[in-house]
Backbone and ligand atoms as CSV (ligand in chain L), in Angstrom:
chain,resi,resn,atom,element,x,y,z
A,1,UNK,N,N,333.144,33.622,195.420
A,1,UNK,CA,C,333.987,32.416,195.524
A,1,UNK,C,C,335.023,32.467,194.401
A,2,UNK,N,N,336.229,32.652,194.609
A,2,UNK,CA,C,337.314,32.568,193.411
A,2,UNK,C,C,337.367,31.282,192.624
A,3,UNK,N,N,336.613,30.649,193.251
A,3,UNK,CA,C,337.442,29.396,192.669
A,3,UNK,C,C,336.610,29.160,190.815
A,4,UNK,N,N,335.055,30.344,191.269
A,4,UNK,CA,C,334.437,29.638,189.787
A,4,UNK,C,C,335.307,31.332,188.972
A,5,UNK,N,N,335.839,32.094,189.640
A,5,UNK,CA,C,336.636,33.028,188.697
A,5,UNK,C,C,337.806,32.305,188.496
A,6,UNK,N,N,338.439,31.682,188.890
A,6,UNK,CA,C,339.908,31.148,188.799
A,6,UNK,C,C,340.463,29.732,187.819
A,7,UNK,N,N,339.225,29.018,188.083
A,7,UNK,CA,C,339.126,27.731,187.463
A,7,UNK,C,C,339.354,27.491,185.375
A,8,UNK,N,N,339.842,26.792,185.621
A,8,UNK,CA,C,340.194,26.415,183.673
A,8,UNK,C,C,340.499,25.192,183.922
A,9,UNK,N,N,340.334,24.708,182.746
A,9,UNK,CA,C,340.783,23.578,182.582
A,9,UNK,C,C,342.471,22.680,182.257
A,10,UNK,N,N,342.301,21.821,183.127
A,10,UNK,CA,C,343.941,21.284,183.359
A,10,UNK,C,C,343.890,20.034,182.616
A,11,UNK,N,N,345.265,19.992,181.587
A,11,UNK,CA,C,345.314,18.887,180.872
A,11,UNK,C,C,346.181,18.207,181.346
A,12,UNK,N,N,347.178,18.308,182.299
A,12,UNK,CA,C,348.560,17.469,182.420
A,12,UNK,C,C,348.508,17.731,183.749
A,13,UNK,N,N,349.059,16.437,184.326
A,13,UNK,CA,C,348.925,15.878,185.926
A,13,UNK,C,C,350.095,15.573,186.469
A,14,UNK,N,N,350.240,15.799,187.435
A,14,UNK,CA,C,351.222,15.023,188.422
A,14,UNK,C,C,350.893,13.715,188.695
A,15,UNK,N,N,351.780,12.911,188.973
A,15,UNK,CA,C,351.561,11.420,189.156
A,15,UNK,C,C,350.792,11.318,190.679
A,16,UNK,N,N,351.280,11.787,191.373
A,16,UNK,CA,C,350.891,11.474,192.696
A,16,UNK,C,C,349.681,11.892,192.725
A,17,UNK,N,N,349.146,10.887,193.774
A,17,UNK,CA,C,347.475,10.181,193.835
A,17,UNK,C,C,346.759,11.127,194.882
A,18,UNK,N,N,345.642,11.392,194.644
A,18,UNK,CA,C,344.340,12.404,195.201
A,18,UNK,C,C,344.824,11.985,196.652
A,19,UNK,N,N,344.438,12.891,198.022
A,19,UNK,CA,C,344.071,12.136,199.004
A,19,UNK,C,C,342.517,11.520,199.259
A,20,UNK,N,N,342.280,10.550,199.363
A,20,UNK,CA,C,341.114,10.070,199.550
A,20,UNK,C,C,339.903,11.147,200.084
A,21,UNK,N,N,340.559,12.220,201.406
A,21,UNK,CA,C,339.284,13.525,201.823
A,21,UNK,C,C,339.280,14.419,200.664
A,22,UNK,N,N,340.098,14.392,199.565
A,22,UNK,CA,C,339.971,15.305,198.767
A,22,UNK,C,C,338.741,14.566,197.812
A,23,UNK,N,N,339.385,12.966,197.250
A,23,UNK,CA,C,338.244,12.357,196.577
A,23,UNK,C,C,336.662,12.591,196.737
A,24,UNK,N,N,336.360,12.610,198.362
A,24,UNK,CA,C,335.079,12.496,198.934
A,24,UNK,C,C,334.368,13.952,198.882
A,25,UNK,N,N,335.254,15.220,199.192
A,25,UNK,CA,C,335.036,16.378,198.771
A,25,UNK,C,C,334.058,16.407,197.637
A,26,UNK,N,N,335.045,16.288,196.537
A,26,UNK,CA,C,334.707,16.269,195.446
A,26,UNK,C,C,333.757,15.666,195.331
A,27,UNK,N,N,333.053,14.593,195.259
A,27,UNK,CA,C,331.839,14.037,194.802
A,27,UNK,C,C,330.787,14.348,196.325
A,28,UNK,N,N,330.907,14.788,197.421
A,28,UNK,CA,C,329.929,15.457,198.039
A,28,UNK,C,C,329.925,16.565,197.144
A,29,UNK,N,N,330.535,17.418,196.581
A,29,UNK,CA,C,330.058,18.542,196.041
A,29,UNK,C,C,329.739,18.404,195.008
A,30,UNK,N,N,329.379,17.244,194.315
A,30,UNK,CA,C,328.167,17.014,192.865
A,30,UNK,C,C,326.832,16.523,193.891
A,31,UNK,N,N,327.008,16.471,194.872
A,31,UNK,CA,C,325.668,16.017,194.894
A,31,UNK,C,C,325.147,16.992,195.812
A,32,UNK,N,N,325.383,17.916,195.890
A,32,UNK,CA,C,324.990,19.523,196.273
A,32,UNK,C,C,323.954,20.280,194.981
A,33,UNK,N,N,324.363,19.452,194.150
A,33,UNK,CA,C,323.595,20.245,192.674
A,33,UNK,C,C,321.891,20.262,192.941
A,34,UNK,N,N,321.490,21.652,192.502
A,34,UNK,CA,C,319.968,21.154,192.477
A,34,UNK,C,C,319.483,20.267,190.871
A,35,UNK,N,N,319.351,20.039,191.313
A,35,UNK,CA,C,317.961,18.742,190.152
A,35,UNK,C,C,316.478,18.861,190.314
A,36,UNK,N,N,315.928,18.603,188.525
A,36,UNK,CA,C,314.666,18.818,188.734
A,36,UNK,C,C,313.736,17.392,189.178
A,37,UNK,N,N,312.523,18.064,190.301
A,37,UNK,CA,C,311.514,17.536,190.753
A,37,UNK,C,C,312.912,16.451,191.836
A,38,UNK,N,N,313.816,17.235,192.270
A,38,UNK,CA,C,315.059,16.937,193.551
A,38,UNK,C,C,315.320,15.634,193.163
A,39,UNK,N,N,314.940,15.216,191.608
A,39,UNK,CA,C,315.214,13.494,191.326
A,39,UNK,C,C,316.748,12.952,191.911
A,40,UNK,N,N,317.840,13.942,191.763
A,40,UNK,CA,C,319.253,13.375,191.620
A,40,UNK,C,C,319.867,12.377,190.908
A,41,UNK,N,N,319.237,12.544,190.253
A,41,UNK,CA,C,319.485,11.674,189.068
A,41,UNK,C,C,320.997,11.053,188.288
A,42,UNK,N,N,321.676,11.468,189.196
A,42,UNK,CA,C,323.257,10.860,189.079
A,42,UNK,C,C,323.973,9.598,189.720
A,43,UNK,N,N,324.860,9.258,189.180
A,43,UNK,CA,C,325.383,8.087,189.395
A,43,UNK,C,C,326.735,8.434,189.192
A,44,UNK,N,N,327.870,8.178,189.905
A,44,UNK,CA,C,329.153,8.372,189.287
A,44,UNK,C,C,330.075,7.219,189.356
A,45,UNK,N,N,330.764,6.957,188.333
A,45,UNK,CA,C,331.829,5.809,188.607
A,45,UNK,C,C,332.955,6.095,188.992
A,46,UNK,N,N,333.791,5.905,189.584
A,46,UNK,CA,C,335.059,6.270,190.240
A,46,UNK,C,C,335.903,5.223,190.053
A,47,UNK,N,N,337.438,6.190,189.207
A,47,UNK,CA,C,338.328,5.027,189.158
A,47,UNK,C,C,339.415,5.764,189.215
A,48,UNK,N,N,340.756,5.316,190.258
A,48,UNK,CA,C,342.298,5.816,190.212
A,48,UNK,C,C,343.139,5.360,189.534
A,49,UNK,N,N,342.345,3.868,189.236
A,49,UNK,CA,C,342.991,2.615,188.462
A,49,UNK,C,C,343.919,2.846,187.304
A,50,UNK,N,N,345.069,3.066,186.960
A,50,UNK,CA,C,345.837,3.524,185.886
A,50,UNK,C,C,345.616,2.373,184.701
A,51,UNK,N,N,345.273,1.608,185.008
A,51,UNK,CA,C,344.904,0.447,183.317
A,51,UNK,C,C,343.877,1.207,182.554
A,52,UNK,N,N,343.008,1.623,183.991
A,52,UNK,CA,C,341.521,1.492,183.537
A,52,UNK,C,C,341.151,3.167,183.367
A,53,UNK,N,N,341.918,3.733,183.291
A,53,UNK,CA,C,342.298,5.038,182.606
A,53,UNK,C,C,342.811,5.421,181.729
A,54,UNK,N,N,343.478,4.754,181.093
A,54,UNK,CA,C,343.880,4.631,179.887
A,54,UNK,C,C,343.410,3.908,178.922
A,55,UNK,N,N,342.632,3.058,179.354
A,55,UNK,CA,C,341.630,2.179,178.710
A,55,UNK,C,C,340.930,3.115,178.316
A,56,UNK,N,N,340.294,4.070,179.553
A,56,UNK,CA,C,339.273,4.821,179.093
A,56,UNK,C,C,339.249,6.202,178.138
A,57,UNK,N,N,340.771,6.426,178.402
A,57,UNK,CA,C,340.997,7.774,178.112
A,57,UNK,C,C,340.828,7.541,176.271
A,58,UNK,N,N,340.273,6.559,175.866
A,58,UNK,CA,C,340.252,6.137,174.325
A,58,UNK,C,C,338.573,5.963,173.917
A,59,UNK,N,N,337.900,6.616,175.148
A,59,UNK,CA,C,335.932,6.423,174.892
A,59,UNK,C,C,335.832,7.573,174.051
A,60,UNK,N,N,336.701,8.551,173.698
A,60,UNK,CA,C,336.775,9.572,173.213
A,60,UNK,C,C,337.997,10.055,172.309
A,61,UNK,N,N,337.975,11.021,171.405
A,61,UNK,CA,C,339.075,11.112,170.240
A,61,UNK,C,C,339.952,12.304,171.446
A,62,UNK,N,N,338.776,12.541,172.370
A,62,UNK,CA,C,339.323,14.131,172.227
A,62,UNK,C,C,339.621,13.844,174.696
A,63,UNK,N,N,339.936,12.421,174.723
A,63,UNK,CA,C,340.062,12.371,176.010
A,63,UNK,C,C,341.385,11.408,176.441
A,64,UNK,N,N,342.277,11.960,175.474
A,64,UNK,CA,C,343.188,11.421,175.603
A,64,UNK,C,C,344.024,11.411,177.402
A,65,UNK,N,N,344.002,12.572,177.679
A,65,UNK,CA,C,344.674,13.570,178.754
A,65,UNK,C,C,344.270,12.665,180.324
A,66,UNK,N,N,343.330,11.540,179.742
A,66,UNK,CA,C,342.405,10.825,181.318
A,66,UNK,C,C,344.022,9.920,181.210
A,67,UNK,N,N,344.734,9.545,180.051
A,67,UNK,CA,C,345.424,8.650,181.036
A,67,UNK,C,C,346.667,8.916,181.270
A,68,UNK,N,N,347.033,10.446,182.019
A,68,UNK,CA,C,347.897,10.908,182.766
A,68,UNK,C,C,347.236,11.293,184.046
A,69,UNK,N,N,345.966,11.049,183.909
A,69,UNK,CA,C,344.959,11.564,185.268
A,69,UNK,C,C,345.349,10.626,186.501
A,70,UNK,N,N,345.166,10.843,187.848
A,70,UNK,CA,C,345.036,10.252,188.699
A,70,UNK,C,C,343.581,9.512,189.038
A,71,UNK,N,N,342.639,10.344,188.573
A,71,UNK,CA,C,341.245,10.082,189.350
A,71,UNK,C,C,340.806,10.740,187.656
A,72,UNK,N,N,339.485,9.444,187.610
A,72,UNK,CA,C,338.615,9.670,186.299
A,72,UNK,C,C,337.237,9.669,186.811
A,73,UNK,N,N,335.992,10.013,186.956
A,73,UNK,CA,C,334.560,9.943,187.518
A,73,UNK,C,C,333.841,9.864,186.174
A,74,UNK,N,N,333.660,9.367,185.813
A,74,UNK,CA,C,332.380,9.021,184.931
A,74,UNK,C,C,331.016,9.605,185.306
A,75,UNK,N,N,330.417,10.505,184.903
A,75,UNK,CA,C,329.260,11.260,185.084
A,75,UNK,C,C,328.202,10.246,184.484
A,76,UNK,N,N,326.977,9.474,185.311
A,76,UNK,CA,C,326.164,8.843,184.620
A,76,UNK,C,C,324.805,9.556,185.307
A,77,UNK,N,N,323.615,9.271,184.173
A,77,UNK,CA,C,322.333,9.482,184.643
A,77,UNK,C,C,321.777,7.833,185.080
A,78,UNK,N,N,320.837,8.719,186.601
A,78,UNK,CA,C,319.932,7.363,186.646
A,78,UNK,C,C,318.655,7.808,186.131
A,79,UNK,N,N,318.228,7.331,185.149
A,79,UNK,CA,C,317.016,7.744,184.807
A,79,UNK,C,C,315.574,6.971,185.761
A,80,UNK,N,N,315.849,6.406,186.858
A,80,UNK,CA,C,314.806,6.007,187.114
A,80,UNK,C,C,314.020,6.867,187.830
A,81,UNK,N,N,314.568,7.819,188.852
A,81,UNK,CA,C,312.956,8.880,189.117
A,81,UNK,C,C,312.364,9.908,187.959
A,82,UNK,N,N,313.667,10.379,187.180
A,82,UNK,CA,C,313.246,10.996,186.090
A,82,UNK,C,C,313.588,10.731,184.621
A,83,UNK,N,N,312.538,10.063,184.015
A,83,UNK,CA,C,312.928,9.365,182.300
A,83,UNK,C,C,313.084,9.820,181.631
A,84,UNK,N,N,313.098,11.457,181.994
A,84,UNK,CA,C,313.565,12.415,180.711
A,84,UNK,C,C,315.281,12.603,180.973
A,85,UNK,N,N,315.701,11.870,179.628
A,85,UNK,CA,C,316.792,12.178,179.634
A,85,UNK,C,C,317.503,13.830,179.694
A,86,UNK,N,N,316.872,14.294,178.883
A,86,UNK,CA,C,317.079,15.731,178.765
A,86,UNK,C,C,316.721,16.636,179.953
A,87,UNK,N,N,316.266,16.378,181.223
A,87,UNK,CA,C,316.556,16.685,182.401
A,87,UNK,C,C,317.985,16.007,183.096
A,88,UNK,N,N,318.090,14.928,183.130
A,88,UNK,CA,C,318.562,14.232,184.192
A,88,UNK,C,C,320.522,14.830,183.248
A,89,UNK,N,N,320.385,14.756,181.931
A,89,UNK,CA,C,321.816,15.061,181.762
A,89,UNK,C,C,321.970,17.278,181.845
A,90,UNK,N,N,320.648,17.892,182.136
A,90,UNK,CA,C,321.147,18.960,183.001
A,90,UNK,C,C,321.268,19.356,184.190
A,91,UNK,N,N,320.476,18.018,185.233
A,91,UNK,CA,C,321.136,17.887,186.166
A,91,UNK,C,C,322.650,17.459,186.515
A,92,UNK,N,N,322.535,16.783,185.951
A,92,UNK,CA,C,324.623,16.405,186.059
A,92,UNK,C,C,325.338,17.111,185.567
A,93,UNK,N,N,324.715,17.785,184.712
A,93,UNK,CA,C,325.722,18.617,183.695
A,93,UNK,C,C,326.270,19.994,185.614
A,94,UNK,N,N,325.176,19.947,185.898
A,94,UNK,CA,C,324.914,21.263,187.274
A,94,UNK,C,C,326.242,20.188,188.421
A,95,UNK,N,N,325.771,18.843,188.484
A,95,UNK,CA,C,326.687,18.166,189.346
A,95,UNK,C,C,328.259,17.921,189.205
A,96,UNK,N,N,328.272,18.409,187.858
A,96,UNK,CA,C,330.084,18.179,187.547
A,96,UNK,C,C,330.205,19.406,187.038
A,97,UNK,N,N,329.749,20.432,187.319
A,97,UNK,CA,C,330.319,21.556,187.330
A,97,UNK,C,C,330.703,21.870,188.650
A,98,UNK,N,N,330.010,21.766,189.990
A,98,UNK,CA,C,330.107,21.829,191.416
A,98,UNK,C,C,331.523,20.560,191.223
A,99,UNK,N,N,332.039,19.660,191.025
A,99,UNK,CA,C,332.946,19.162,191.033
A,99,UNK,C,C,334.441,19.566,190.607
A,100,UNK,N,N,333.833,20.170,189.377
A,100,UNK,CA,C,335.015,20.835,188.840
A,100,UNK,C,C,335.316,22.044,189.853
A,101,UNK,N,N,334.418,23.022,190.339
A,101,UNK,CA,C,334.274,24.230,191.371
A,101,UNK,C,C,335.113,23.760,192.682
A,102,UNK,N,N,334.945,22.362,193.386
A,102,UNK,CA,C,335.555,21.923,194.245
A,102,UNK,C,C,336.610,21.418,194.627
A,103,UNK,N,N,336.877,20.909,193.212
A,103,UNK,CA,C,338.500,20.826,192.741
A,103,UNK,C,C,339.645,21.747,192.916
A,104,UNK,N,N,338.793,22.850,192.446
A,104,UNK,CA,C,339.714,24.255,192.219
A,104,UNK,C,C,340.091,24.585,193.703
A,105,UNK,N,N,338.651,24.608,194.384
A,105,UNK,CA,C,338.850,25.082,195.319
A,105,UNK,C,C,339.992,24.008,196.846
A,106,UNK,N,N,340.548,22.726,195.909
A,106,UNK,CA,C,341.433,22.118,196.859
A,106,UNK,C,C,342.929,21.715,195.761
A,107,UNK,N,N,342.942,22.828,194.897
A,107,UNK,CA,C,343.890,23.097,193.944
A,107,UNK,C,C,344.305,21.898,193.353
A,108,UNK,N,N,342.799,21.102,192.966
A,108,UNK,CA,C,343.043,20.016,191.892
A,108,UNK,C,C,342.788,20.062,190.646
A,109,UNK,N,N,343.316,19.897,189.612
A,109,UNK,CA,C,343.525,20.357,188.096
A,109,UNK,C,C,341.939,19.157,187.830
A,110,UNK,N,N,341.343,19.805,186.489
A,110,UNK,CA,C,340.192,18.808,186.266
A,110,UNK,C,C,340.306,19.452,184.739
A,111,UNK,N,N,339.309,18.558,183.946
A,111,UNK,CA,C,338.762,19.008,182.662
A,111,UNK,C,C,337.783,17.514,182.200
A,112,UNK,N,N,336.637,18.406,182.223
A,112,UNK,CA,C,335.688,17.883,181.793
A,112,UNK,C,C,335.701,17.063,179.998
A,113,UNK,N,N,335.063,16.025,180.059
A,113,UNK,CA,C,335.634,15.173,178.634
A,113,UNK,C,C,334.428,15.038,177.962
A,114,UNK,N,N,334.172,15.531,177.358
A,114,UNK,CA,C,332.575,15.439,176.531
A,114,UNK,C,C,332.384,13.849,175.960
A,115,UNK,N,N,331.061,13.584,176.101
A,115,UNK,CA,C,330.372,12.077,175.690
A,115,UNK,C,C,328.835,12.655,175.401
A,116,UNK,N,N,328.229,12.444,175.819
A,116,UNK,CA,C,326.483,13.037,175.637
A,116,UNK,C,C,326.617,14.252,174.913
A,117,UNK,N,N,325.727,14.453,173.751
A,117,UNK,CA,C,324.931,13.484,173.130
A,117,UNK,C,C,326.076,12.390,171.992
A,118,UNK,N,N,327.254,12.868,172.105
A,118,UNK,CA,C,327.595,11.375,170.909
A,118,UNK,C,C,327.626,9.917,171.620
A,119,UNK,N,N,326.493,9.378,170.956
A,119,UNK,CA,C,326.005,8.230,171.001
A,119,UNK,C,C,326.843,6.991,171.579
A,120,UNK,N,N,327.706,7.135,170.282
A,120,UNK,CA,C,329.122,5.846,169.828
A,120,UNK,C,C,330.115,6.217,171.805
A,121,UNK,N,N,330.270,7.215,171.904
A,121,UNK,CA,C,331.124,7.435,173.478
A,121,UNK,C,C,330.156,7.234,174.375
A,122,UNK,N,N,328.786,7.263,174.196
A,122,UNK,CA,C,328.219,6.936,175.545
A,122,UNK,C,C,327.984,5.467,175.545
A,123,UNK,N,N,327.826,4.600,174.023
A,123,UNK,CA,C,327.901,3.389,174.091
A,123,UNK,C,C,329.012,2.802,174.638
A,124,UNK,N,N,330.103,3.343,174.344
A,124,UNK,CA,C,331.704,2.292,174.635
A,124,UNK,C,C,331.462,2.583,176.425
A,125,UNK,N,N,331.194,3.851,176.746
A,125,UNK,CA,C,331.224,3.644,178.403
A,125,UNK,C,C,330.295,2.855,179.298
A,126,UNK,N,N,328.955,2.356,178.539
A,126,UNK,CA,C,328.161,1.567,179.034
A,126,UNK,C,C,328.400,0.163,178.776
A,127,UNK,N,N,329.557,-0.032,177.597
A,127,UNK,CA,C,329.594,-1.203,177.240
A,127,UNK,C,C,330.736,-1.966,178.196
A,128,UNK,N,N,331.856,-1.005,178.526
A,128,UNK,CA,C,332.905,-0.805,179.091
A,128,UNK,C,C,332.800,-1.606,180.563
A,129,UNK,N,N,331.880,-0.671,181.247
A,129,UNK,CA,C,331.475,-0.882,182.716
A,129,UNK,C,C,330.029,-1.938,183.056
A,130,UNK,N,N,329.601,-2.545,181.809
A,130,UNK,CA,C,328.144,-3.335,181.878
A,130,UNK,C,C,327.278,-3.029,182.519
A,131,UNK,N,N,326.911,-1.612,182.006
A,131,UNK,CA,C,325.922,-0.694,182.559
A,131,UNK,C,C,324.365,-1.269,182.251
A,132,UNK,N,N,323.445,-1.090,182.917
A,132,UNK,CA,C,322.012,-1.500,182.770
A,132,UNK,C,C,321.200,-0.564,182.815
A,133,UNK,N,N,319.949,-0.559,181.798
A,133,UNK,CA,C,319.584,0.553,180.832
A,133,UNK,C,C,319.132,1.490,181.235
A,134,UNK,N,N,319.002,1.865,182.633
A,134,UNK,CA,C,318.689,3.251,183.082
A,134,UNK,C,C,319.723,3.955,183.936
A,135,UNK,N,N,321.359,3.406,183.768
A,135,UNK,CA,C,322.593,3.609,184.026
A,135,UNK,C,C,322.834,4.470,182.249
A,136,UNK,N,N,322.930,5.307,182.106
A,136,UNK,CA,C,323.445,6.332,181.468
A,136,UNK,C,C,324.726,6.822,181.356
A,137,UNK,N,N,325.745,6.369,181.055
A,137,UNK,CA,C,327.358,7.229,181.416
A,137,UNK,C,C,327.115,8.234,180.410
A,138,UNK,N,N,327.226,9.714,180.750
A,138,UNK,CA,C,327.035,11.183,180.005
A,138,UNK,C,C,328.578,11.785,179.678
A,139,UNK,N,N,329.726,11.343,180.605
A,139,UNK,CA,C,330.802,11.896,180.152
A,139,UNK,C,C,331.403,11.418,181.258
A,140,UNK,N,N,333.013,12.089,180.972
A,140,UNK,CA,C,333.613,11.675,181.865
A,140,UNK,C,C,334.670,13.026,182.888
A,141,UNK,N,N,334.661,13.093,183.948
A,141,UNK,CA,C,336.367,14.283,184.437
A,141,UNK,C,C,336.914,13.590,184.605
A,142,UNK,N,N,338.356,14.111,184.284
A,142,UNK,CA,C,339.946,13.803,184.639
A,142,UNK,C,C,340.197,14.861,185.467
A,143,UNK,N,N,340.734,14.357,186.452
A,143,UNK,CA,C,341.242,14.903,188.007
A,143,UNK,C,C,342.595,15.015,188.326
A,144,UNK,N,N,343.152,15.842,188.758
A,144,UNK,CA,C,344.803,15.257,189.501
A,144,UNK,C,C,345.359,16.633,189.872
A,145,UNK,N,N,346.772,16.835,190.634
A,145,UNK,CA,C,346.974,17.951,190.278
A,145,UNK,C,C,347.572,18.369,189.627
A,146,UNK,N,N,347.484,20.200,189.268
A,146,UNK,CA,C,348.328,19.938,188.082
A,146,UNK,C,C,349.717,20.428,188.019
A,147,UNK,N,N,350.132,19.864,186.504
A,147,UNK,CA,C,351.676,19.881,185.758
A,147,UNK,C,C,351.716,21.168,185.217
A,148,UNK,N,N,350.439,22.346,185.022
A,148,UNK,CA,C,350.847,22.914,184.408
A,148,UNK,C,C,350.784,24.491,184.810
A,149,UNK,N,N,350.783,25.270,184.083
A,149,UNK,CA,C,349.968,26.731,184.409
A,149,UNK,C,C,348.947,26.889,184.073
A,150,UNK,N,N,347.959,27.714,185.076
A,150,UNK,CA,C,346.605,27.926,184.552
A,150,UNK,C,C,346.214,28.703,183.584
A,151,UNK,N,N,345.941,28.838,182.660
A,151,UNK,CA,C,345.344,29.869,181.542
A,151,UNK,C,C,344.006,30.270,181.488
A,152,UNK,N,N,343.791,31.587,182.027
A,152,UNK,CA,C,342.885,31.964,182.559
A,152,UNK,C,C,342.079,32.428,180.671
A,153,UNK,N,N,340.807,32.365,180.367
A,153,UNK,CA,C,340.401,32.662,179.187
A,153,UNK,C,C,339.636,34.056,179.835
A,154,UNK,N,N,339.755,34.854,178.863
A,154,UNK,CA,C,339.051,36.234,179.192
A,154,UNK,C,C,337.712,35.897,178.670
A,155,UNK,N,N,336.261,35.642,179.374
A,155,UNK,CA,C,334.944,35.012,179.101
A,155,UNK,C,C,334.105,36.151,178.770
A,156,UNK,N,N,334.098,37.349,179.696
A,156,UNK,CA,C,333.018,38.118,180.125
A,156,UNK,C,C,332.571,38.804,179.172
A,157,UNK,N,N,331.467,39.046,178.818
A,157,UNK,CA,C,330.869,39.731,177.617
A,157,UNK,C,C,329.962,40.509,177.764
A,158,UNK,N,N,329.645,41.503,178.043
A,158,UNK,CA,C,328.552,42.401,178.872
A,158,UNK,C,C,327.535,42.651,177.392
A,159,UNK,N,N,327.885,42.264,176.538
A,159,UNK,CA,C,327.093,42.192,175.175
A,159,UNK,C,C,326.532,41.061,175.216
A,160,UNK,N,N,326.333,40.023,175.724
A,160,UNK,CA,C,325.567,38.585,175.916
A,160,UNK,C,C,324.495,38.741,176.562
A,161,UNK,N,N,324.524,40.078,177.487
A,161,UNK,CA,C,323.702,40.129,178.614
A,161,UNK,C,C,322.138,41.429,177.981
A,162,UNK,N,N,321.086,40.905,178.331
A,162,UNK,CA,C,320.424,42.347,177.647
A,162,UNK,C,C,319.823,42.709,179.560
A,163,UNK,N,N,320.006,43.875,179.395
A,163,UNK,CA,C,319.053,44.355,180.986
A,163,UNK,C,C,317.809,44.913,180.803
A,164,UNK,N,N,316.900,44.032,181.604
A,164,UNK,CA,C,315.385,45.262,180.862
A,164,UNK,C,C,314.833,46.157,181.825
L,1,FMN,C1,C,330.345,19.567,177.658
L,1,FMN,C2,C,331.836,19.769,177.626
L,1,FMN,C3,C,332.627,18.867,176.927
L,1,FMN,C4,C,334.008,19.013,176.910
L,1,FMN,N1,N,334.763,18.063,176.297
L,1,FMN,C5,C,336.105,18.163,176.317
L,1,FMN,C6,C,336.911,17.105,175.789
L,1,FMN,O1,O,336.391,16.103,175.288
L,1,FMN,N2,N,338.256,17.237,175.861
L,1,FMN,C7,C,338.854,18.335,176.413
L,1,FMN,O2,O,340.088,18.384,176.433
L,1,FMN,N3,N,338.116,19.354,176.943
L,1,FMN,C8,C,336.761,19.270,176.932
L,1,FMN,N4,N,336.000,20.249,177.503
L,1,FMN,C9,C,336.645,21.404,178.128
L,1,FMN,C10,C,336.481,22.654,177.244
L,1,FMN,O3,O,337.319,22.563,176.128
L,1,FMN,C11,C,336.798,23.895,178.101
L,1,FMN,O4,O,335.933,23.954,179.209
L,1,FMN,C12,C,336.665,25.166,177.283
L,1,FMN,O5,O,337.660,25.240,176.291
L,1,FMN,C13,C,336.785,26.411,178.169
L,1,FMN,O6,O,338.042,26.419,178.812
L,1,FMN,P1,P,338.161,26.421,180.389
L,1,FMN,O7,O,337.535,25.168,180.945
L,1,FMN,O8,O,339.653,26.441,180.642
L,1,FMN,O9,O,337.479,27.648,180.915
L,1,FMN,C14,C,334.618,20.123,177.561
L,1,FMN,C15,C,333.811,21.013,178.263
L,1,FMN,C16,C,332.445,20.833,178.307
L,1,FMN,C17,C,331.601,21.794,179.136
């Protein structure tokens, strides 16, 4: 699949708005992720809302870029089939990577915005949206397409790998 060779992260957006089958794409393909004991333990918030993207794009020092985004998803855990946090945020972590993968693959720019584990950003997003205590917001993507060129990072390291 090119799209998980092709994919990087996009900071700058075009104004014009997702089509809605692209929206739905995208979050059917987080919930394609496997999860342990199949809990699914995700929740996502969805917003196109330009206030409320720029509002948000400030839950973070380093997420500025959400409020040129079209589409922001908030990655949350539900911890209620599984209370280990430390499962349920590597299940999502698996569900917004398949998002970001699906993006690419309908040539929508994304970049993932780190929150989990800093505390203080997962508080402002629960405080934000009046989340209830087994509502978890873990981070957030910025979506749209993009403004820019892709910059492909050279990753591969055949020294990371041991073969036995
Ligand atoms: C857990 C996680 C948190 C990240 N947080 C941010 C962030 O807050 N802001 C940002 O601009 N990029 C963020 N990124 C994107 C990384 O900087 C990016 O994935 C990395 O530099 C590799 O580049 P690539 O995505 O283009 O391959 C995050 C990525 C991950 C996986």
């Amino acid at each position: 699949m090119n799209s998980i060779f092709d994919r990087c992260s996009i900071r700058k957006f075009k104004k014009e708005a997702l089509k809605k089958e692209e929206i739905d794409l995208i979050l059917k393909a987080a919930f394609c992720a496997p999860s342990a004991k199949n809990c699914q333990p995700w929740y996502f918030i969805v917003t196109e809302d330009p206030k409320k993207l720029k509002e948000l794009s400030e839950f973070s020092p380093y997420a500025k870029l959400l409020a040129q985004a079209t589409l922001g998803v908030v990655v949350c855990a539900d911890t209620t089939c599984n209370p280990s946090l430390d499962y349920c945020q590597q299940d999502c972590a698996a569900a917004t990577q398949n998002m970001l993968i699906e993006a690419k693959e309908l040539n929508i720019g994304s970049c993932w915005l780190g929150g989990y584990p800093n505390l203080d950003r997962v508080q402002k997003l629960k405080t934000y949206f009046n989340l209830p205590e087994n509502i978890v917001p873990l981070w957030m993507v910025a979506f749209g397409y993009p403004d820019q060129e892709a910059t492909l990072k050279e990753k591969y390291k055949e020294s990371k790998i041991r073969y036995e």
